[in-house]
C-alpha positions in Angstrom: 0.0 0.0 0.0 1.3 3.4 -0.7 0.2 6.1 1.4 0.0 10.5 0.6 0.0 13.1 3.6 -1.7 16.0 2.9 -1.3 19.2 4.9 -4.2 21.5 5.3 -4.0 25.3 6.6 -6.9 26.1 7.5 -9.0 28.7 10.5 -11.4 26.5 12.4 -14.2 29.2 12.2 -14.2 29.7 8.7 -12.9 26.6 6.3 -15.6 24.0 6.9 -16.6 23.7 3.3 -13.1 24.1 2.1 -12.6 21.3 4.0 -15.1 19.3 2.5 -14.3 20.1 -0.7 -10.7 18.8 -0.7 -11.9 15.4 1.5 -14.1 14.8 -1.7 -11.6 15.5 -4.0 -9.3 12.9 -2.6 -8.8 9.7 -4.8 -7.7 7.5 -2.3 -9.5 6.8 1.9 -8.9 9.1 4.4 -7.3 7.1 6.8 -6.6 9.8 9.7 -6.7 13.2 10.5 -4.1 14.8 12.7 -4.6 18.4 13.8 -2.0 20.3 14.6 -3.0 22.1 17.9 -1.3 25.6 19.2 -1.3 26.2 23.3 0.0 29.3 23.0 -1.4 32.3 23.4 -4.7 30.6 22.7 -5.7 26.9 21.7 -6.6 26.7 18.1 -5.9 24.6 15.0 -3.8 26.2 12.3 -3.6 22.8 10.0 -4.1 19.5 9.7 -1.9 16.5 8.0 -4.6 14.0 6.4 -3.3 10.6 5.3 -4.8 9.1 2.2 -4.4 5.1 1.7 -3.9 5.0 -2.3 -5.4 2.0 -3.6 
């Protein structure tokens, strides 16, 4: 199996559908999705890294 990590900038608040769109653009299944949290000054996610199993 061969495997793609994607990272994903994104603001929490306002990406949802941009989101979406690039999960249903993906060819392969998502097999996780790892945020990338930030404690300082205040907790928020900047991106994520999504792994794609390629078939």
């Amino acid at each position: 199996m061969k495997y793609r990590v994607h990272r994903f900038d994104l603001r929490m608040t306002t990406d949802q559908s941009k989101l979406e769109l690039f999960l249903n653009s993906l060819e392969g299944e998502v097999v996780a999705i790892i945020p990338n949290v930030t404690p300082v000054p205040a907790t928020f996610v900047n991106f994520l890294l999504i792994v794609e199993k390629l078939g």
